[in-house]
PDB file of N, H, CA, C and O in Angstrom:
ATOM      1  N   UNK A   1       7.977  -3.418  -4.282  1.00  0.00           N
ATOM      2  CA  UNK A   1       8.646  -4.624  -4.675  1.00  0.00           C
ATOM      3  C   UNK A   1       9.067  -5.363  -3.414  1.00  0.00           C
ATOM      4  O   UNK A   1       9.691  -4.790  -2.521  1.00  0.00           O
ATOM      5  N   UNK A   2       8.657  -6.857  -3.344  1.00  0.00           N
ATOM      6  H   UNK A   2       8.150  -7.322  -4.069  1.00  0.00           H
ATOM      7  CA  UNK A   2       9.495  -7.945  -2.291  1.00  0.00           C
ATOM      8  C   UNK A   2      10.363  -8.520  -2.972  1.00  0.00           C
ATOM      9  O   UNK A   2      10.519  -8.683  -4.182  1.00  0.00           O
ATOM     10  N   UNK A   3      11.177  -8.953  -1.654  1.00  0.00           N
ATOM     11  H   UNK A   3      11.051  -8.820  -0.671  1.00  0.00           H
ATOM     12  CA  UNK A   3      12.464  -9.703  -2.261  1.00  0.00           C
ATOM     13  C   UNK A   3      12.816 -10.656  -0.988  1.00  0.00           C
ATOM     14  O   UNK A   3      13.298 -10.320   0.093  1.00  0.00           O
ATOM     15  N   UNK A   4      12.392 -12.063  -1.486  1.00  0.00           N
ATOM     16  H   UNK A   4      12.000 -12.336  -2.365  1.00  0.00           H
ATOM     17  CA  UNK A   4      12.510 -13.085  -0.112  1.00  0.00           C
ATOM     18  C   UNK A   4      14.035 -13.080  -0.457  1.00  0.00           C
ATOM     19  O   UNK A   4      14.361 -13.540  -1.551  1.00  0.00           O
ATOM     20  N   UNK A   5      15.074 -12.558   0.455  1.00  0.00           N
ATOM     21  H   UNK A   5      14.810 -12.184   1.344  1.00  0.00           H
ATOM     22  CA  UNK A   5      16.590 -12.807   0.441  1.00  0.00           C
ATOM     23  C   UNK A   5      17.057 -14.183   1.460  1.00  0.00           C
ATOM     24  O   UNK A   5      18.068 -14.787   1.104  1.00  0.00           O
ATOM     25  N   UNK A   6      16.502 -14.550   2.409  1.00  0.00           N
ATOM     26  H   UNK A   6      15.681 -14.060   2.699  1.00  0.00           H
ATOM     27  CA  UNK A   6      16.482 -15.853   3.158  1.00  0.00           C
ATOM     28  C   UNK A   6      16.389 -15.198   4.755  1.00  0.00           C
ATOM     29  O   UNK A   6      15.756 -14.304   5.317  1.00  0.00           O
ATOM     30  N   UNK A   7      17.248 -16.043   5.053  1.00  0.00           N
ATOM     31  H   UNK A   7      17.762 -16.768   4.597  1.00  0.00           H
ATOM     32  CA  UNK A   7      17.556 -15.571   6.635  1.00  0.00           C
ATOM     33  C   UNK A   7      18.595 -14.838   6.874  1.00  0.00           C
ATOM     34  O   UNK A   7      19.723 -15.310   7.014  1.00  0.00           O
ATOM     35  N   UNK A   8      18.206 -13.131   6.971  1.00  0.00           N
ATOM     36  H   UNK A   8      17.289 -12.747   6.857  1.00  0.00           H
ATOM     37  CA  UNK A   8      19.075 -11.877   7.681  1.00  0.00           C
ATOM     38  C   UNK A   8      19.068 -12.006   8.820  1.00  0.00           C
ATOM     39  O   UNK A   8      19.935 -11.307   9.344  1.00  0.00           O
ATOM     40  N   UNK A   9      18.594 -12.480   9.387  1.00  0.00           N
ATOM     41  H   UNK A   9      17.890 -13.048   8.961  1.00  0.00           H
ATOM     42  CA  UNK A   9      19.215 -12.333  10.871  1.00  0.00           C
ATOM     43  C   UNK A   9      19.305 -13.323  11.946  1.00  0.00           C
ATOM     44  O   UNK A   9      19.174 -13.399  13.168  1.00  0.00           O
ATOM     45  N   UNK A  10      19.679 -14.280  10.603  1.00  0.00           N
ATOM     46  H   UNK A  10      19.785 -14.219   9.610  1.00  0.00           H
ATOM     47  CA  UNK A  10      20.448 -15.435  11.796  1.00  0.00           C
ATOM     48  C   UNK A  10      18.851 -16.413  13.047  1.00  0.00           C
ATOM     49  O   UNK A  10      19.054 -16.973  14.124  1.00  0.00           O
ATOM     50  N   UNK A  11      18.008 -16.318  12.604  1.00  0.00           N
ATOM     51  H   UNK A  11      17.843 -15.864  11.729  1.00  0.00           H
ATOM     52  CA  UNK A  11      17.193 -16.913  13.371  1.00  0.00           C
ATOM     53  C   UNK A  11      16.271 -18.037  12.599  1.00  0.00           C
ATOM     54  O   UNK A  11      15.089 -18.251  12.869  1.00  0.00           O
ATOM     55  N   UNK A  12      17.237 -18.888  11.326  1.00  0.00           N
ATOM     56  H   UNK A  12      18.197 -18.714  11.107  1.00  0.00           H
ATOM     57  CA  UNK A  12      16.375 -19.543  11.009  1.00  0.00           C
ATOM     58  C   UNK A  12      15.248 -19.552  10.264  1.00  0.00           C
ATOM     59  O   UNK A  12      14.747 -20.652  10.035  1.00  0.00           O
ATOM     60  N   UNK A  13      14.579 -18.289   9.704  1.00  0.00           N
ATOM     61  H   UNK A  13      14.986 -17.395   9.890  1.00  0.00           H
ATOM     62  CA  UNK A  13      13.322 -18.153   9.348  1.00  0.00           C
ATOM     63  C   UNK A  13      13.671 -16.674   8.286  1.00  0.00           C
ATOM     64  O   UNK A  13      14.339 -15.643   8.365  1.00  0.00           O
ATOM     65  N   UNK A  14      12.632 -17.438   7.175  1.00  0.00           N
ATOM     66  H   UNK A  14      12.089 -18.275   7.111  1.00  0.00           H
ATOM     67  CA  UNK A  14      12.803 -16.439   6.215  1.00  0.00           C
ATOM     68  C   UNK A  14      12.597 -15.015   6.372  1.00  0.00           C
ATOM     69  O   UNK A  14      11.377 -14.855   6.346  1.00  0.00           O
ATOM     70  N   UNK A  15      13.079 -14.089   6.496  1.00  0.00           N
ATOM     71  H   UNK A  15      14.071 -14.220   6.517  1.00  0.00           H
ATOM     72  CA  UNK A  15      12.763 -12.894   5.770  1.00  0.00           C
ATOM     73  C   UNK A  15      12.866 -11.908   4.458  1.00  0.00           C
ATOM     74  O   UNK A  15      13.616 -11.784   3.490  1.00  0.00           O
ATOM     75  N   UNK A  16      12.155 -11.530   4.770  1.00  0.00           N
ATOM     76  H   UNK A  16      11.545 -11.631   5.556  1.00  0.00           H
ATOM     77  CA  UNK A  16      11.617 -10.275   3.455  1.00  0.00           C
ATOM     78  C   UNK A  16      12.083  -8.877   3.436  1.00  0.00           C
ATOM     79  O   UNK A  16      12.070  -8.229   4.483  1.00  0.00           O
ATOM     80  N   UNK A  17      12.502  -8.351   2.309  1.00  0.00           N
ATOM     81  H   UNK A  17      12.513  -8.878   1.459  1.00  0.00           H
ATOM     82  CA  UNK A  17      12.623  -6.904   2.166  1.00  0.00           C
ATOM     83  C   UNK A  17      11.761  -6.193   1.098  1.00  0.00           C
ATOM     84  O   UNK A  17      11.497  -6.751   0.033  1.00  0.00           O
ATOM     85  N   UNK A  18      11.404  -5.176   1.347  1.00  0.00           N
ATOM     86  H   UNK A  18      11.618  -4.722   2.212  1.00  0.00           H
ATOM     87  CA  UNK A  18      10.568  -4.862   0.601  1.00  0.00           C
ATOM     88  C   UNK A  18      10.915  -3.119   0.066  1.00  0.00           C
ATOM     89  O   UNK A  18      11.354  -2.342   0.914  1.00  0.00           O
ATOM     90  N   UNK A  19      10.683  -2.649  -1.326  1.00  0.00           N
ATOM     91  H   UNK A  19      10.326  -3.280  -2.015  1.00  0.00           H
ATOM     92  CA  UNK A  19      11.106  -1.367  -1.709  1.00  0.00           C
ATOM     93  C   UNK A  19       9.845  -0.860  -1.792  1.00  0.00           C
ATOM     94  O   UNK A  19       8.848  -1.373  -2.298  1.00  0.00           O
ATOM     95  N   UNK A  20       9.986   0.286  -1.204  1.00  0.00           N
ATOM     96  H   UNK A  20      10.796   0.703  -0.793  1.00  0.00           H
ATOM     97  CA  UNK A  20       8.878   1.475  -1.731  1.00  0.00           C
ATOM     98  C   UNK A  20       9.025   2.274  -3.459  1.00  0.00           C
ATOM     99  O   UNK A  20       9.987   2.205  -4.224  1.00  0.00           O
ATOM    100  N   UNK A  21       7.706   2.998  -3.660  1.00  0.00           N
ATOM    101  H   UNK A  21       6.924   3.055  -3.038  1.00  0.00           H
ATOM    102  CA  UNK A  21       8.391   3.210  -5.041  1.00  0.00           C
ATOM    103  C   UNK A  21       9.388   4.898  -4.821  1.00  0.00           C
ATOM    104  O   UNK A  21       9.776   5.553  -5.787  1.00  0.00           O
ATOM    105  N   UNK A  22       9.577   5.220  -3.649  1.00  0.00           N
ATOM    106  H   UNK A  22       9.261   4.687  -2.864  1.00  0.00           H
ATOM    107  CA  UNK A  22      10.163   6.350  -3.276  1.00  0.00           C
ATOM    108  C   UNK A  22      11.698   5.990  -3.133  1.00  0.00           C
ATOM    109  O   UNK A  22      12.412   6.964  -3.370  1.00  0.00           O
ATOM    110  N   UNK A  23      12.237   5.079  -2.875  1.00  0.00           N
ATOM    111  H   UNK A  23      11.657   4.288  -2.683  1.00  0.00           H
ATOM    112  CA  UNK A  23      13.644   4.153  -2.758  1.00  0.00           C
ATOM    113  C   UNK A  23      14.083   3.956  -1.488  1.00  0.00           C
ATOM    114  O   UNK A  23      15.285   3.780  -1.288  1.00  0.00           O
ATOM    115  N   UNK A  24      13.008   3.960  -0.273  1.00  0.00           N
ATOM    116  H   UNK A  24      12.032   4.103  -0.436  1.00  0.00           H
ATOM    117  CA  UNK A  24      13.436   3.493   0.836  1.00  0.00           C
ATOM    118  C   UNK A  24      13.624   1.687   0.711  1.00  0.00           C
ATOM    119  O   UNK A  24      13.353   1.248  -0.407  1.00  0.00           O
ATOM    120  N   UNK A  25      14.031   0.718   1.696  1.00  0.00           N
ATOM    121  H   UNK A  25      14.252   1.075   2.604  1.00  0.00           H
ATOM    122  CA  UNK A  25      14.150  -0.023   1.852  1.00  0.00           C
ATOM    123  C   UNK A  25      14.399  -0.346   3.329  1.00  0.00           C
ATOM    124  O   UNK A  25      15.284   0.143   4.031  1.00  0.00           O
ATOM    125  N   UNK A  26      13.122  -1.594   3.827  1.00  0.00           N
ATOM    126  H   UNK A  26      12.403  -1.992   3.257  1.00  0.00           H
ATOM    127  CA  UNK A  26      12.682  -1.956   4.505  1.00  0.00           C
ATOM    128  C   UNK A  26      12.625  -3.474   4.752  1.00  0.00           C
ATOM    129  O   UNK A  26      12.290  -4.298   3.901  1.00  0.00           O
ATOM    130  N   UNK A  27      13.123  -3.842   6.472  1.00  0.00           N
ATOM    131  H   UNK A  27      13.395  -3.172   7.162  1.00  0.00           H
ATOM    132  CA  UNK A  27      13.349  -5.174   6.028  1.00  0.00           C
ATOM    133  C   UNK A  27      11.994  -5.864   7.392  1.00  0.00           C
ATOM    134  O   UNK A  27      11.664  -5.281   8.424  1.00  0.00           O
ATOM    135  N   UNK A  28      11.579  -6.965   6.980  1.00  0.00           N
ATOM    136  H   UNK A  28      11.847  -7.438   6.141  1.00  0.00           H
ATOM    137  CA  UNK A  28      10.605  -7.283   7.524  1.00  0.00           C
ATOM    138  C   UNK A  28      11.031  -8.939   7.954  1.00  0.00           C
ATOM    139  O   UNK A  28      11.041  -9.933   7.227  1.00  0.00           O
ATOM    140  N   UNK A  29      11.388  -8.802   9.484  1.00  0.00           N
ATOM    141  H   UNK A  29      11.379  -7.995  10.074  1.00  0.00           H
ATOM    142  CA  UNK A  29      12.466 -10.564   9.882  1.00  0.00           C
ATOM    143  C   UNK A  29      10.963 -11.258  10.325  1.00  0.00           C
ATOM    144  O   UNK A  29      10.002 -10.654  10.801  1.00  0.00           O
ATOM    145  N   UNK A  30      11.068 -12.738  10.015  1.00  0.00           N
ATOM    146  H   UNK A  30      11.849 -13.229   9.628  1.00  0.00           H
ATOM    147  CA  UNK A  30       9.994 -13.152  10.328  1.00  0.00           C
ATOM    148  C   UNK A  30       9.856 -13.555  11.711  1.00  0.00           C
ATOM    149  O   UNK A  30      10.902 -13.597  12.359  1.00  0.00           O
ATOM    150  N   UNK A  31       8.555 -13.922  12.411  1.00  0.00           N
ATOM    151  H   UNK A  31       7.705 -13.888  11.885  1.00  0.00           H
ATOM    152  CA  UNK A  31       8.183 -14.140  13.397  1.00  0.00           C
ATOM    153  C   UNK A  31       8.456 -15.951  13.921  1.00  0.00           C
ATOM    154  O   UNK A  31       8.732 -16.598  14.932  1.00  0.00           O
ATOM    155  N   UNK A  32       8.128 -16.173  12.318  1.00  0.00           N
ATOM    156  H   UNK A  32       7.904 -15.648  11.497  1.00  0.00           H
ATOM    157  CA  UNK A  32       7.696 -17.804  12.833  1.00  0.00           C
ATOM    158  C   UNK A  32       6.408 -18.335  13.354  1.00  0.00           C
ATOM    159  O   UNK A  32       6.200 -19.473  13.776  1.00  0.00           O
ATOM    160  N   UNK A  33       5.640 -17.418  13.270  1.00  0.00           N
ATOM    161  H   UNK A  33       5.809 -16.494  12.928  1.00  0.00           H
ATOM    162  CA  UNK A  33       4.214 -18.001  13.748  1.00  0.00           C
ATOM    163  C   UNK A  33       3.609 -17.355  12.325  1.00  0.00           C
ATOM    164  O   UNK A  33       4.043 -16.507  11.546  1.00  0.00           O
ATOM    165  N   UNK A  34       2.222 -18.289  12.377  1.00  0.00           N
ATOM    166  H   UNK A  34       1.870 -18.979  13.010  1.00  0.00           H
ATOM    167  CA  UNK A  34       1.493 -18.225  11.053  1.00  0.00           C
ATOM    168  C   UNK A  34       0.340 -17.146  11.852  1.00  0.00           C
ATOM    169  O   UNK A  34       0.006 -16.829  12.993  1.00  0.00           O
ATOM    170  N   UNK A  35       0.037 -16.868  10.581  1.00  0.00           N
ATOM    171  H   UNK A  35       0.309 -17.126   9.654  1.00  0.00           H
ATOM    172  CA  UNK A  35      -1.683 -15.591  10.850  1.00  0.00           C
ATOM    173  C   UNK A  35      -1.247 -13.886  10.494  1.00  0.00           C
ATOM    174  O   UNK A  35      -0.850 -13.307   9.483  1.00  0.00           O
ATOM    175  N   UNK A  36      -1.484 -13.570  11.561  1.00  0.00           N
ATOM    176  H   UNK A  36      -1.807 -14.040  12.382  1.00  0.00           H
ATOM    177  CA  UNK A  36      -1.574 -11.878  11.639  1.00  0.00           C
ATOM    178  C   UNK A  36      -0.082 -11.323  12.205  1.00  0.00           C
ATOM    179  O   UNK A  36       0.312 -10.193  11.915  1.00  0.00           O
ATOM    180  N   UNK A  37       0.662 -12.204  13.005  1.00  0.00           N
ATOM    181  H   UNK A  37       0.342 -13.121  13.241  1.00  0.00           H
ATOM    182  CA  UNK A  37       2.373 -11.577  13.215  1.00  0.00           C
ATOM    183  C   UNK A  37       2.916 -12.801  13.061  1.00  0.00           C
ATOM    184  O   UNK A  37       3.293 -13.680  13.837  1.00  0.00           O
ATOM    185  N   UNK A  38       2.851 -12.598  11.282  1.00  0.00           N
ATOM    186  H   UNK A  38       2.545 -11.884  10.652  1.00  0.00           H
ATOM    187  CA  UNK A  38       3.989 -13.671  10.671  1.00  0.00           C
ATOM    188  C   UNK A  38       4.856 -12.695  10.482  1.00  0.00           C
ATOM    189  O   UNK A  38       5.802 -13.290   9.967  1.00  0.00           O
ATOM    190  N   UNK A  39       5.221 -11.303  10.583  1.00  0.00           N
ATOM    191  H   UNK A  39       4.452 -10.820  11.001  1.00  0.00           H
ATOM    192  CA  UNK A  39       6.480 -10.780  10.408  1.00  0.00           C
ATOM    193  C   UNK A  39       6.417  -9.348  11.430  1.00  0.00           C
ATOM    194  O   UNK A  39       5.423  -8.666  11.682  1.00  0.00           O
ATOM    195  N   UNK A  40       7.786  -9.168  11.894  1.00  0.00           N
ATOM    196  H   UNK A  40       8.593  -9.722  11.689  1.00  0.00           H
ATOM    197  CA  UNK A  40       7.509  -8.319  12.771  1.00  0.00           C
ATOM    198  C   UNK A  40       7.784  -6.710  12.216  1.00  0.00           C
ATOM    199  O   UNK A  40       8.350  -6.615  11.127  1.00  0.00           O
ATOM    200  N   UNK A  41       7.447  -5.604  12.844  1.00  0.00           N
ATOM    201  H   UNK A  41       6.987  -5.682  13.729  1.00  0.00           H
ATOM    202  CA  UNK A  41       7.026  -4.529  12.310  1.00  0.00           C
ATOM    203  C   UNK A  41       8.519  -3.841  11.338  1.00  0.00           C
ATOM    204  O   UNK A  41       9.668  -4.022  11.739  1.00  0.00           O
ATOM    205  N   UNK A  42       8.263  -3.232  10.331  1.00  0.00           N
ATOM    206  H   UNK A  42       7.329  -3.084  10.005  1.00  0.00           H
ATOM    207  CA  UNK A  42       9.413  -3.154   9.745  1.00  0.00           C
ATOM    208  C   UNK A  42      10.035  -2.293   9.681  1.00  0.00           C
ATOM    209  O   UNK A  42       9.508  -1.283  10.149  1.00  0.00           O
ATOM    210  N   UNK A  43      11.450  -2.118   9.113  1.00  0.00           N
ATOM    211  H   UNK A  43      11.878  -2.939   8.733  1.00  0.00           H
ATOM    212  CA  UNK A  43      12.558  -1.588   9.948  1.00  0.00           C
ATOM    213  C   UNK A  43      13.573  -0.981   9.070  1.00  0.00           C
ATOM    214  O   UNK A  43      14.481  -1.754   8.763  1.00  0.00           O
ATOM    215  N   UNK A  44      13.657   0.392   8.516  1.00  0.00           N
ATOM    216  H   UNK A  44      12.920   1.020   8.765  1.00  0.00           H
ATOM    217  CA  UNK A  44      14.301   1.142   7.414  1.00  0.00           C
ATOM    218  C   UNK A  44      15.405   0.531   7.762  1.00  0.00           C
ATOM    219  O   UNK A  44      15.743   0.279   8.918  1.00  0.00           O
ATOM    220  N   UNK A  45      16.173   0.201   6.484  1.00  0.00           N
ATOM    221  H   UNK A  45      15.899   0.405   5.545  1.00  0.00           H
ATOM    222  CA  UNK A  45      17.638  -0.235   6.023  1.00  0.00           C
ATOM    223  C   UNK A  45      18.282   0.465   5.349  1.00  0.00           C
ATOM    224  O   UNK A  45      19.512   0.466   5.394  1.00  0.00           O
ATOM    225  N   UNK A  46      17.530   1.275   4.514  1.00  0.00           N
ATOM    226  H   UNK A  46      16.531   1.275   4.478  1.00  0.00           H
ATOM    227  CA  UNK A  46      18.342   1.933   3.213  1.00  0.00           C
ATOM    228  C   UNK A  46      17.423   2.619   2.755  1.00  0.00           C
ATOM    229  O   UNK A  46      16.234   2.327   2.878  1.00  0.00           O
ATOM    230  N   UNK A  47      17.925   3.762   2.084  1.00  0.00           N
ATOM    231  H   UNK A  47      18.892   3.999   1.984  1.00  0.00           H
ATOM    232  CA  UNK A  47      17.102   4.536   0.622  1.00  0.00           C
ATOM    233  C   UNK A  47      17.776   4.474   0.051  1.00  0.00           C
ATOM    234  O   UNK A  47      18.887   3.980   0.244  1.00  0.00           O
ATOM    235  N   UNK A  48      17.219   5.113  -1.174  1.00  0.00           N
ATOM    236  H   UNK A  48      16.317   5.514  -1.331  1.00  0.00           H
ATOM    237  CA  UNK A  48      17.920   5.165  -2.992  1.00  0.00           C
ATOM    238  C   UNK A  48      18.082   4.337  -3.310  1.00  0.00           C
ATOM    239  O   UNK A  48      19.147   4.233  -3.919  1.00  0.00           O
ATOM    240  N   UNK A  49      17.229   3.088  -3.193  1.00  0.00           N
ATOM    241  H   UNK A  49      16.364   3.173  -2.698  1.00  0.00           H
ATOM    242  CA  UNK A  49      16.910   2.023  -4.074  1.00  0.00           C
ATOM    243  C   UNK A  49      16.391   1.812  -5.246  1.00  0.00           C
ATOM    244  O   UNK A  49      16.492   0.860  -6.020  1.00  0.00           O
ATOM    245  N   UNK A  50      15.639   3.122  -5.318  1.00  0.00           N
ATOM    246  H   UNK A  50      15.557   3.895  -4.689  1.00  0.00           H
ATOM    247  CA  UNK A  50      14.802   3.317  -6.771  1.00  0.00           C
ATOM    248  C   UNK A  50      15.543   3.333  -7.958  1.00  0.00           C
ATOM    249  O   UNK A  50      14.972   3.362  -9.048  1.00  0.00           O
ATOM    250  N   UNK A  51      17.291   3.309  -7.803  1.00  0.00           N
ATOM    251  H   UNK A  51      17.755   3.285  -6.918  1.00  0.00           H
ATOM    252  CA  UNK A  51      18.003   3.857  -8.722  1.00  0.00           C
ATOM    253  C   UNK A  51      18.002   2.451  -9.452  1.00  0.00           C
ATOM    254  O   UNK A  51      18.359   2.433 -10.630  1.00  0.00           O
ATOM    255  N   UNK A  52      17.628   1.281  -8.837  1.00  0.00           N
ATOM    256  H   UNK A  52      17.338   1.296  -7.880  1.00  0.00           H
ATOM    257  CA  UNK A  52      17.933   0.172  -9.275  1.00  0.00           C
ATOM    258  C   UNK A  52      16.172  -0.396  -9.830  1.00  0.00           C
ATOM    259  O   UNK A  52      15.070  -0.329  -9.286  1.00  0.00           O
ATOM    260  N   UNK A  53      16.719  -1.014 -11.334  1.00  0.00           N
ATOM    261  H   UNK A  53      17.615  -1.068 -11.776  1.00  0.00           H
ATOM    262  CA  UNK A  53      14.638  -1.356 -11.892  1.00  0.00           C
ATOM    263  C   UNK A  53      14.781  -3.045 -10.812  1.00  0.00           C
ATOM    264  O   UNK A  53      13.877  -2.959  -9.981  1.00  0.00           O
ATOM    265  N   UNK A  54      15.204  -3.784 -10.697  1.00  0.00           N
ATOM    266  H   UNK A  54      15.939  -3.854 -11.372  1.00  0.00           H
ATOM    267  CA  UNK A  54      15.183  -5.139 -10.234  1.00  0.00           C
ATOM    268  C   UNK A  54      16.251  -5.584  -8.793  1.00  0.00           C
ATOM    269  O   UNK A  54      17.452  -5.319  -8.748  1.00  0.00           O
ATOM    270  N   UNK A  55      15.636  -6.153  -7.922  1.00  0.00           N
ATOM    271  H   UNK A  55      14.660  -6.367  -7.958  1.00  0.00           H
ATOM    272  CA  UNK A  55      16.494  -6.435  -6.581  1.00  0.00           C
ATOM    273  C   UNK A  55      16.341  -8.144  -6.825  1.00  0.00           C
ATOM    274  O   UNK A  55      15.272  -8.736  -6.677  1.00  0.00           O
ATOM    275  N   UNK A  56      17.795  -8.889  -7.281  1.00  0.00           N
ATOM    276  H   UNK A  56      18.664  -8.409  -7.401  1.00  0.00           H
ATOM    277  CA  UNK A  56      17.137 -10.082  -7.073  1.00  0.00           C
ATOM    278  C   UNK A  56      18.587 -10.520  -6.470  1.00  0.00           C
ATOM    279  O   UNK A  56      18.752 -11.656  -6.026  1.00  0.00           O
TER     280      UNK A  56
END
């Protein structure tokens, strides 16, 4: 599951989090450039997300 939440970290540019179906959670800040590193490599935040059916 993604979940565009906006801008986490303060730089203007959207990012993304994304759940595994295991309940980690992973956040992916964007780059700002278009193509192949529109987001930079991603970065455990949390587990036991699975406990939840919807992140909105």
């Amino acid at each position: 599951m993604l979940v565009v939440p906006g801008d986490i970290d303060g730089d203007s540019k959207g990012d993304v989090l994304g759940r595994l179906p295991n309940g980690d959670l992973y956040l992916y800040t964007s780059t700002g450039n278009a193509g192949t590193a529109t987001f930079t490599a991603r970065v455990k935040v949390g587990s036991g997300w699975n406990i939840y059916k919807n992140m909105i």
